[in-house]
C-alpha positions in Angstrom: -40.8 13.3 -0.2 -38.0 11.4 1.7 -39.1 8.5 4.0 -38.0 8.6 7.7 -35.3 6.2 7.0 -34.2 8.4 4.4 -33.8 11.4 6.6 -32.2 9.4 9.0 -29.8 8.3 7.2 -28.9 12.0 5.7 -28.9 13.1 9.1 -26.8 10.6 10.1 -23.9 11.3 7.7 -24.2 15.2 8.5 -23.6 14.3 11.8 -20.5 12.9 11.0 -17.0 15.0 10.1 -14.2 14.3 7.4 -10.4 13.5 8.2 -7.7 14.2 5.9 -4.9 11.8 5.8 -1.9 13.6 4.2 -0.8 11.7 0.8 3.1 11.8 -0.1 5.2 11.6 -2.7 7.8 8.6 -2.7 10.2 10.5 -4.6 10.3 13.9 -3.0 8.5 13.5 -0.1 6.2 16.1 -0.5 2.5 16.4 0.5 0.6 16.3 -3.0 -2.7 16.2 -1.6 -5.4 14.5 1.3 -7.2 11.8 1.5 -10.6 12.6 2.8 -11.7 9.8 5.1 -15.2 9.9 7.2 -15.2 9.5 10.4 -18.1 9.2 13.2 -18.0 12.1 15.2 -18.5 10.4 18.6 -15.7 7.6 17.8 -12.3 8.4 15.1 -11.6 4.9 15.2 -14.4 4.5 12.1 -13.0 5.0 8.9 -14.9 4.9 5.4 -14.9 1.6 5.1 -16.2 0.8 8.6 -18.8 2.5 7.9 -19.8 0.7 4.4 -23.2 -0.4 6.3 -24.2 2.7 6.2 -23.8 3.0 2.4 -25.7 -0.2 2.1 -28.7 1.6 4.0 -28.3 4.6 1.9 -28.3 2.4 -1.4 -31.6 0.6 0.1 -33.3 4.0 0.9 -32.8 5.4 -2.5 -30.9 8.3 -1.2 -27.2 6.9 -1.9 -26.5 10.0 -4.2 -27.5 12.4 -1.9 -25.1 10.5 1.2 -22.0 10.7 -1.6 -23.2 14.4 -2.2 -23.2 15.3 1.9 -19.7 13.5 2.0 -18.3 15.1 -0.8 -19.4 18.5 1.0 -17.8 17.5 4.2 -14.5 17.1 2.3 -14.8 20.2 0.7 -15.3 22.2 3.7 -12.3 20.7 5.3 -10.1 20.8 2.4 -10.1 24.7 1.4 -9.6 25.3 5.2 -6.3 23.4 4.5 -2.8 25.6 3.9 -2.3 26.2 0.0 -5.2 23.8 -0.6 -5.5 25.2 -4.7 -2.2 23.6 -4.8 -2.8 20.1 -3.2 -5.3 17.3 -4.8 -8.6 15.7 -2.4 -9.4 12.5 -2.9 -12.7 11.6 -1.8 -13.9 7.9 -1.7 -17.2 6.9 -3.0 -19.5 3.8 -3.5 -19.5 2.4 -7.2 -23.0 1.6 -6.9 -23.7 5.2 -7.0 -22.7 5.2 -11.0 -26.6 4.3 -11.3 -27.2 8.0 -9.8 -24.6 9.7 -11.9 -26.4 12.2 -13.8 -27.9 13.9 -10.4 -24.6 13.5 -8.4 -22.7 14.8 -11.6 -25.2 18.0 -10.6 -25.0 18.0 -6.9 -20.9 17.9 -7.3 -20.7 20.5 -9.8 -22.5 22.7 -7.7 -20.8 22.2 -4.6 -17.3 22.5 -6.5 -18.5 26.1 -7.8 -19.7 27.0 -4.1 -16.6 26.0 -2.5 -14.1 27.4 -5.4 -12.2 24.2 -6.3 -11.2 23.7 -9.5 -12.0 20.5 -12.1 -9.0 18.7 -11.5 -8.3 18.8 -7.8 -10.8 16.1 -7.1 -9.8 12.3 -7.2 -13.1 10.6 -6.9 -12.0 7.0 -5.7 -14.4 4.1 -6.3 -14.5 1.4 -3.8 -16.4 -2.0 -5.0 -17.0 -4.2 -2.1 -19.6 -6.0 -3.7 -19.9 -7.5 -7.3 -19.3 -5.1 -10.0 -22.3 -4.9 -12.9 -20.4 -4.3 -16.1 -22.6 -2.2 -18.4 -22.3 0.7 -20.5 -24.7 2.7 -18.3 -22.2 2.7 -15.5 -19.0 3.5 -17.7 -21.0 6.3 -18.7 -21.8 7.3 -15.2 -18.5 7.2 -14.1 -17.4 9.6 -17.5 -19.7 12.1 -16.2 -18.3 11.8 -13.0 -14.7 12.6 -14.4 -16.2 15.2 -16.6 -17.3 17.4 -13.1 -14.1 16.7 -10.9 -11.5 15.7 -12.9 -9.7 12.3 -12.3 -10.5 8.8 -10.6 -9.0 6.4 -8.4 -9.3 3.0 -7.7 -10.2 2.1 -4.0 -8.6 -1.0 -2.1 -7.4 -2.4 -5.3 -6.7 -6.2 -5.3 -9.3 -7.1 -2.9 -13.3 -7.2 -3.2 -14.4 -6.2 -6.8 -11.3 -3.8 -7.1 -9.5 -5.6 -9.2 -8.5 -6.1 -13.3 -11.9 -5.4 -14.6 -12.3 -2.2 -12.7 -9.2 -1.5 -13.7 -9.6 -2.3 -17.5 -13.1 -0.6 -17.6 -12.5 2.3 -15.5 -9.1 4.1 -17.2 -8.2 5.2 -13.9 -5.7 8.3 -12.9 -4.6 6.2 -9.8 -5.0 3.1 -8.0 -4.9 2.9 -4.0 -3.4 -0.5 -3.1 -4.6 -2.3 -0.5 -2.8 -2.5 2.7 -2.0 -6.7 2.8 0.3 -6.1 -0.4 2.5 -3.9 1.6 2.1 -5.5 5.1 5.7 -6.5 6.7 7.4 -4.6 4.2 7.1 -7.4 1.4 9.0 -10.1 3.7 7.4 -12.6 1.4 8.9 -13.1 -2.0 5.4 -14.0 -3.0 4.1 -10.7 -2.3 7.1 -8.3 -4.1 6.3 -10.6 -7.3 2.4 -9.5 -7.1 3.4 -6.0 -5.9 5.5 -5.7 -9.0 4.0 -7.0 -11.3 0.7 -4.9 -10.3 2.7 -1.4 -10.1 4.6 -2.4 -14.3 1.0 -2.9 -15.2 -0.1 0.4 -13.7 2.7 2.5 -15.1 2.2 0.8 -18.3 -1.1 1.9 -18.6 0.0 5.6 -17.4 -1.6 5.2 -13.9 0.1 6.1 -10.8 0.1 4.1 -7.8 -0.8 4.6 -4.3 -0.5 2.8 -1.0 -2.6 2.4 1.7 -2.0 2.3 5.2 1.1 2.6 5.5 2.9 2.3 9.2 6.6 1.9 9.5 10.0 2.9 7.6 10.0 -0.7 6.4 6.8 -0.9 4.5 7.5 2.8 3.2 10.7 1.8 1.9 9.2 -1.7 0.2 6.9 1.0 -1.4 9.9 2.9 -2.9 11.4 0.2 -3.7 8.9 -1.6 -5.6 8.6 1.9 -7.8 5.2 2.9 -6.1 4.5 6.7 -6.7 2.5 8.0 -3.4 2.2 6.3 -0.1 -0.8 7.7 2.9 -1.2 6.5 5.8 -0.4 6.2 10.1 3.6 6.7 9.6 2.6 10.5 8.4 0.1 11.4 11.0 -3.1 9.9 11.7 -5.6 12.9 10.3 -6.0 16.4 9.5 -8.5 18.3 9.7 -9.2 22.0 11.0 -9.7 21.0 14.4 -6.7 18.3 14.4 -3.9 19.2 11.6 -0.5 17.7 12.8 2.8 19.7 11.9 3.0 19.2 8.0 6.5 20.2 8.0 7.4 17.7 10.5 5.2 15.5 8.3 7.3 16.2 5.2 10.7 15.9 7.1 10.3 12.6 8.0 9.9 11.4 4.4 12.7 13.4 3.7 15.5 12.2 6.8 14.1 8.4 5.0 14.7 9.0 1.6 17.8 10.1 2.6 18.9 7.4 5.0 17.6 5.1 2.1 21.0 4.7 0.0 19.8 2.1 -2.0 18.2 5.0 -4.5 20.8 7.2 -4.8 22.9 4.7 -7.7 19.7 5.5 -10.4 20.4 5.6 -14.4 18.9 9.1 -14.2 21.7 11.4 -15.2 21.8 9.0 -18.6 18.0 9.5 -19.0 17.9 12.9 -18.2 20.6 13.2 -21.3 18.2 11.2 -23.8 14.9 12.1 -23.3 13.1 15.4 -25.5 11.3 17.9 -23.9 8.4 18.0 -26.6 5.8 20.8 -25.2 3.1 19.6 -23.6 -0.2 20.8 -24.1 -2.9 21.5 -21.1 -5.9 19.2 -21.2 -8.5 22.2 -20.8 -6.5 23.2 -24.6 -9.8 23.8 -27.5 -9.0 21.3 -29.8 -9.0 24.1 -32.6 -5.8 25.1 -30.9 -4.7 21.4 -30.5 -5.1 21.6 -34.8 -3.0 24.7 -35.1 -0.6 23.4 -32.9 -0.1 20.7 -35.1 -0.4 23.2 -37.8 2.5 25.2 -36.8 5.0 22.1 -35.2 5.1 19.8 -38.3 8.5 17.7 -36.8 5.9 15.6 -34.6 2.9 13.5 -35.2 1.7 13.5 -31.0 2.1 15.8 -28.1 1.8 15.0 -24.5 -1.0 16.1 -22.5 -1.2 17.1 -19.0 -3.1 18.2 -16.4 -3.3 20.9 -14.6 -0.7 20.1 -12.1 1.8 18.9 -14.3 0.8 15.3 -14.5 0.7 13.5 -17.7 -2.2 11.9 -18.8 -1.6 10.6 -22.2 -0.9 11.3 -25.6 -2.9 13.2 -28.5 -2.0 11.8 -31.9 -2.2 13.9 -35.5 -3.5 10.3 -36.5 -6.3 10.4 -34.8 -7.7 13.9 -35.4 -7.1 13.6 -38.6 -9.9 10.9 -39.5 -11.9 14.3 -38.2 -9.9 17.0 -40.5 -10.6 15.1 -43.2 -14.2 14.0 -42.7 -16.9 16.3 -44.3 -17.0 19.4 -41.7 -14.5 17.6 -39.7 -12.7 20.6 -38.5 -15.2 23.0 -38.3 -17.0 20.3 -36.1 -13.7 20.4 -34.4 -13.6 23.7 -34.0 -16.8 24.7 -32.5 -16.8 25.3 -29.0 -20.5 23.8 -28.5 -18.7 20.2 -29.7 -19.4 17.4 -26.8 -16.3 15.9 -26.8 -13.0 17.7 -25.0 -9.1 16.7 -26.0 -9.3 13.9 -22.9 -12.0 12.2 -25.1 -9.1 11.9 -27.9 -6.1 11.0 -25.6 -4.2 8.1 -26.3 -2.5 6.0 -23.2 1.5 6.2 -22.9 3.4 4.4 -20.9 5.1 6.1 -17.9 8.0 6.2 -16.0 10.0 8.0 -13.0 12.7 9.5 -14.0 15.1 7.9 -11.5 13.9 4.2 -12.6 16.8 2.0 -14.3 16.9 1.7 -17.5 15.9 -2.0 -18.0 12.6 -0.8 -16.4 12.3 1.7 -18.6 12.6 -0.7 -21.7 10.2 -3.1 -19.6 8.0 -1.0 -19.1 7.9 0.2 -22.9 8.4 -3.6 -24.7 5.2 -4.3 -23.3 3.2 -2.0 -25.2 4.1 -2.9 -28.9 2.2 0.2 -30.6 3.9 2.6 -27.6 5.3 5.8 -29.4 8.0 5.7 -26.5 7.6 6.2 -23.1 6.7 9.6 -21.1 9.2 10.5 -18.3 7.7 12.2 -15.3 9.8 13.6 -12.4 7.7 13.8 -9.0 4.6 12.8 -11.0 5.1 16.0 -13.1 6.2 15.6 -16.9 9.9 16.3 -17.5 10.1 14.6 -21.1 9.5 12.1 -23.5 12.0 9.3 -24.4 11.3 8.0 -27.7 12.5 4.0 -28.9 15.7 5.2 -30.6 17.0 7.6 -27.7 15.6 4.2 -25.3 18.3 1.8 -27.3 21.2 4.7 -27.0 20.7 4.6 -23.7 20.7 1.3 -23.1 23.9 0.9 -25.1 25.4 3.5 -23.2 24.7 1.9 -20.0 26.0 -1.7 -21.4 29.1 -0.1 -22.1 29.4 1.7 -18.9 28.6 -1.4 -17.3 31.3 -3.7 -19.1 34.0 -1.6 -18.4 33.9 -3.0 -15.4 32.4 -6.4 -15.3 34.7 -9.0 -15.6 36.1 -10.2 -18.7 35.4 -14.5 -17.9 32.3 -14.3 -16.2 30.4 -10.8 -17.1 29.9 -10.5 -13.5 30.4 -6.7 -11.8 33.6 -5.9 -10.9 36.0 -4.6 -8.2 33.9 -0.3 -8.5 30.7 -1.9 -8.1 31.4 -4.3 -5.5 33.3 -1.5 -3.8 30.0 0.7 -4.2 27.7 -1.8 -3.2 30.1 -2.6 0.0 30.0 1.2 0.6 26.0 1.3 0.4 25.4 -1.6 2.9 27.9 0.0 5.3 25.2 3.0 5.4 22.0 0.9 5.2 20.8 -0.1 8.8 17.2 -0.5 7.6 17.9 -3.3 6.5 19.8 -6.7 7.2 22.6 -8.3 5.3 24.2 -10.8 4.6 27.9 -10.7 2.8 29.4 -14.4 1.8 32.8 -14.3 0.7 33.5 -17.5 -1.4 37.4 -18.9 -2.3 38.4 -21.8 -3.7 40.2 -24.5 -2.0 42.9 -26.1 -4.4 42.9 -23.9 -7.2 46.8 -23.3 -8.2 47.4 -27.2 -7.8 44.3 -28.0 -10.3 45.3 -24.9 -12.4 48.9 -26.1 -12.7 48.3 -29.6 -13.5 45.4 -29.2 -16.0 46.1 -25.6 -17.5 44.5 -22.1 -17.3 41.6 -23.4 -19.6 40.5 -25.3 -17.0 41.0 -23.3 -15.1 38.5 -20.6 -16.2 36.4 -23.5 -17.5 36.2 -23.9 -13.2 35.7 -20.2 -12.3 32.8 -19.8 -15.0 31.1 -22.8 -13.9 31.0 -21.4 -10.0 30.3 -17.9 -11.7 27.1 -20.0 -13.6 26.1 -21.6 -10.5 26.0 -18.6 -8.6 24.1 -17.0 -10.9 21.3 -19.9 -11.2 21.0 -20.5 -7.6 21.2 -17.3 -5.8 20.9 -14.3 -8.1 17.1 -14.2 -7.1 15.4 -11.7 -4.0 17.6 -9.0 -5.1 20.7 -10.8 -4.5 24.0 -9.1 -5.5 27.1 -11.1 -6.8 30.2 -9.8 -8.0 33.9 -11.5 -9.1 36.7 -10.1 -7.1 39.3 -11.7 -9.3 40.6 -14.8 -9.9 38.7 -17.7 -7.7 37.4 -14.7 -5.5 33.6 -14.1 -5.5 31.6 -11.9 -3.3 27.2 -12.3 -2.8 25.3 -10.0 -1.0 21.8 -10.5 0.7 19.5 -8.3 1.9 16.4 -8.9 4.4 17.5 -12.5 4.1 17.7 -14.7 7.6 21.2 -16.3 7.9 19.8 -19.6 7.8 18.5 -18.8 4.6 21.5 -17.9 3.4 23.4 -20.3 5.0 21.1 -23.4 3.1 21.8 -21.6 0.0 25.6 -21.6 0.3 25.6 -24.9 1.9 24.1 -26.4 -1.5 25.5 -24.3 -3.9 29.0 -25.7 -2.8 28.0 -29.0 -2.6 26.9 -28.6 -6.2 30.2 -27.2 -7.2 32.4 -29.8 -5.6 30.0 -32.1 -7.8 30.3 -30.6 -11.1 33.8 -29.7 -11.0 35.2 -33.3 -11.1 34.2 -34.1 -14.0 37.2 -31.9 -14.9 39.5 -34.1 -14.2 41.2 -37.2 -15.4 39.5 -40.8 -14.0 42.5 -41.6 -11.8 41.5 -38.3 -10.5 38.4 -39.2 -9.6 38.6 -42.0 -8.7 41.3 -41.5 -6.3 40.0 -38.0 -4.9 43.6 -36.5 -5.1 45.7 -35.2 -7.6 49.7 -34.9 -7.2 50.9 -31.7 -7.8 53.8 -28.9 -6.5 53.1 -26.6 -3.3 53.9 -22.7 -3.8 57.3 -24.0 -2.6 57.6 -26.5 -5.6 57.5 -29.6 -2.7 55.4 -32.3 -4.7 52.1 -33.3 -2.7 48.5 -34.6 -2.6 46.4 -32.2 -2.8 42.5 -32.9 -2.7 39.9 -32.1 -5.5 38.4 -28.9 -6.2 36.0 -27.4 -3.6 35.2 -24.0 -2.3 34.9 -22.1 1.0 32.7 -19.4 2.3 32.9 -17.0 4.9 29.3 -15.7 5.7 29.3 -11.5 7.8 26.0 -11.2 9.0 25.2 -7.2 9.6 21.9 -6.9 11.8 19.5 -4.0 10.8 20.9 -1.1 12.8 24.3 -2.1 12.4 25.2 0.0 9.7 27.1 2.6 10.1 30.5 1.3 10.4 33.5 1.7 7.9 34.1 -1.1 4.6 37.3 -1.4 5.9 36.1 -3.2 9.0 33.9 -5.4 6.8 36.7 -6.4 4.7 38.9 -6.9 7.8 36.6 -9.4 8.8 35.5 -11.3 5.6 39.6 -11.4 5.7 40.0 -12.9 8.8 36.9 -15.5 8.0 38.5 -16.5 4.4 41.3 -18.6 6.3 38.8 -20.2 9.1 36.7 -21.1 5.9 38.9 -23.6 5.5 39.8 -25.4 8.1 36.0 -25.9 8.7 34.3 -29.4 8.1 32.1 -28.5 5.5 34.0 -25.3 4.4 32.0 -22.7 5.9 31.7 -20.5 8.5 29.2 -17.8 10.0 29.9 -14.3 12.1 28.0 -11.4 13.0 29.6 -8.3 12.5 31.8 -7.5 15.7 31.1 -11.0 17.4 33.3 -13.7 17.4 33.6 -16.6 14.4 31.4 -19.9 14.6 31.2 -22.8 12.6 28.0 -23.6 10.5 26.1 -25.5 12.3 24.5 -29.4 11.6 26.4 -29.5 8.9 25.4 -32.3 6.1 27.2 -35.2 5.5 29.7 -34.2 3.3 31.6 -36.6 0.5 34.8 -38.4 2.4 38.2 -36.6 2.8 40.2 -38.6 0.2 43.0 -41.0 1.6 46.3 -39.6 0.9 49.3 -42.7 0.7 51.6 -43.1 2.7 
């Protein structure tokens, strides 16, 4: 018999009602499913995790499984009220702690499943740990025969509380929900893109696909695609939906769309060259009998593993003829196999892949598979759905034909890109105004004198230290930096504040007007001149090596505008360049020319005689 604080607990939680937060896809900005979230009925501004106190009360009064059970129901009832629900996935949050009640929640949710007609599979359970986690076997069990009822599991607020590597590494997640501070500001800080990163390779890596939370403005959902996160849920696409508040999902959906669209950054991918390599090896379902796994093996003797999905598409492994056959050939192996009445299912024998979106780059793609050295390959999914599997040798075709692609137009002295994919990245800033940029044009000052005097070896011995320099000192925060030609060089910043940029260019020509005189003779140096003929073949002093930089600044909302004006402009900035102080000079896009200003103390203007 349940104690009074018991009941009111229970009671409490009925009296309560379930949101659904819509959750999209980042790469076709379509709904894939809800996120149920519980909300007091008196006040909305109480989301699950306000309301962790109450779990806490639950967990003291012994009744924790039956809260989780009442929630679960409330997110059922709202979800097949929901248009096309068989065809969307629910996930529903829940209290790790209630692993210790697994095997009567297990119950209460397969019940409530068959009442309500959803399928195994169209559940995500999500586990939030906002206390310590207790590793044991008992729990890993627990949450098995959770997955075993509804399907798949999800990480809760991961990187912050308990939700972290060793719920990660113990659980074998389907997804993990990121917490809202790694996308907060749309990754201004370097700092956070290099955790962001490093936390979505390790996902993908281990087939899991990543979600954010909370997510409020066109900046912080394009830091999400950008950083190759798969869903996104939160405030930008509507605040709930439930039956009695559902916003306009198509409206929903065609915001994603109008910003995936305005976001040109995507639309230069490697995928037509993937989509050429990769093998579309039938996949098998995961509900599959694993006597018809064995004939399918059987019958297809050219491969040793087939992918298996679920029932939306989604790939959630691999299932090698290696490991069934330590069963074939065991004593009664297959027939064990065979038997329907056998415990184990074909997710027991899955074996993890890594995974990848078909529209990620190909040195992803080989990042993403180097780091698992007993990989078979690497799956390719397009909208989280399999479309194929890429296998090492079709990995290092593509590569090569991407290198090759990619040399024919870098430049022969430096390797750096060329004049079609400066002109292409030129073309996609123009139509960015998301974002801010930042385009420095850099020339040399005294180039054909020093090239005349000391040769064309030195003369590219110059251009490929600059070309060096650049490279070490800004090709970081996805800078971009091409070779025009010649001395000409072009670097492009994005989300970077002019002063920023302007400290970088500031010291990578000070470095450059350093190195480069050790390129010439002592009297050279000493003096700080050379002698050498003007264009008009009139001898005259000109001074050492140095370069110039003219720095466009395009504000976010700015794009729009034509490359022709931009060139225009960098034009008109190359010849102010140098008849600055310290060689540079700054200009926003349609405003007039200034100087750099404070600029450092320079080395001395070398005394010409008389």
């Amino acid at each position: 018999m349940l104690s009074s604080t018991s009941e009111q607990v229970i009671r409490q939680v009925q009296g309560m009602r379930v949101a659904l937060l819509p959750v999209v896809s980042l790469h076709s900005a379509r709904c894939i499913g809800y996120e149920a979230v519980l909300v007091d009925g008196s006040d909305d501004t109480h989301s699950m995790q306000g309301l962790q106190p109450l779990f806490v009360q639950a967990a003291a009064a012994g009744v924790l499984s039956d809260v989780t059970a009442e929630v679960f129901r409330l997110a059922l009832h709202a979800f097949v009220q929901c248009p096309r629900w068989e065809e969307h996935l629910l996930f529903v949050s829940m209290d790790v702690r209630v692993l210790g009640y697994s095997d009567r929640l297990a119950r209460q949710l397969g019940v409530l499943m068959e009442a309500y007609g959803v399928d195994r599979g169209r559940v995500v359970l999500a586990l939030e740990a906002h206390g310590p986690v207790r590793v044991c076997d008992e729990a890993m069990e627990g949450l098995n025969a959770l997955r075993a009822v509804a399907g798949r599991v999800a990480i809760s607020h991961f990187g912050t509380g308990s939700s972290g590597l060793l719920l990660l590494f113990l659980a074998n997640p389907d997804y993990i929900q990121l917490d809202r501070f790694f996308i907060t500001g749309g990754l201004s800080s370097s700092r956070r893109r290099i955790f962001l990163g490093h936390m979505v390779n390790l996902s993908h890596l281990l087939g899991v696909r990543v979600m954010a939370q909370g997510v409020e403005t066109e900046q912080e959902y394009l830091a999400c695609r950008e950083a190759g996160l798969d869903l996104v849920q939160g405030p930008l696409f509507g605040g709930e939906s439930d039956p009695c508040c559902r916003p306009d999902m198509e409206q929903v959906l065609s915001r994603a769309r109008d910003i995936n669209a305005r976001d040109r950054r995507r639309a230069e991918t490697d995928q037509d060259l993937v989509q050429a390599r990769i093998t579309r090896i039938p996949p098998i379902p995961e509900d599959a009998q694993l006597a018809d796994v064995l004939e399918r093996f059987r019958l297809d003797s050219t491969h040793t593993f087939f992918p298996v999905v679920s029932c939306d598409g989604e790939p959630l492994g691999l299932v090698r003829e290696q490991t069934l056959k330590n069963y074939v050939y065991a004593p009664y192996g297959k027939e064990l196999l065979s038997n329907k009445g056998y415990a184990r299912q074909l997710r027991d024998f899955l074996w993890p892949c890594p995974v990848a979106d078909i529209r990620t780059s190909a040195e992803k793609i080989l990042e993403i598979f180097s780091a698992d050295e007993d990989s078979e390959g690497i799956i390719i999914t397009a909208d989280g759905c399999y479309a194929g599997f890429l296998s090492a040798r079709s990995l290092l075709r593509l590569l090569n034909e991407k290198n090759l692609a990619v040399a024919r137009d870098q430049n022969p002295l430096t390797r750096l890109p060329g004049n079609t994919m400066i002109n292409a990245y030129m073309a996609r800033v123009m139509e960015d105004s998301q974002s801010s940029w930042c385009i420095v044009y850099f020339d040399f000052d005294g180039f054909k004198p020093f090239n005349d005097t000391y040769g064309f070896r030195q003369g590219d011995r110059a251009i490929v230290l600059f070309a060096n320099l650049l490279v070490r000192d800004l090709r970081r925060d996805d800078v971009f930096i091409g070779h025009i030609g010649g001395d000409d060089f072009v670097a492009g910043f994005r989300n970077i504040s002019p002063e920023m940029v302007l400290e970088r260019v500031r010291d990578l020509t000070a470095c450059f007007r350093r190195d480069v005189e050790s390129f010439y003779d002592p009297d050279a140096r000493r003096n700080g001149y050379i002698v050498a003929s003007d264009r008009n073949g009139t001898r005259q002093y000109f001074p050492l090596l140095s370069a110039s930089a003219a720095v466009v600044h395009i504000p976010q909302g700015a794009g729009g505008r034509c490359c022709d004006h931009l060139a225009e402009t960098m034009a008109r900035l190359k010849s102010e360049a140098k008849a600055a102080p310290d060689r540079i000079v700054v200009a926003c896009l349609g405003e007039p020319v200034r100087r750099a200003s404070a600029p450092p103390a320079t080395m001395p203007e070398p005394v010409f005689p008389e």
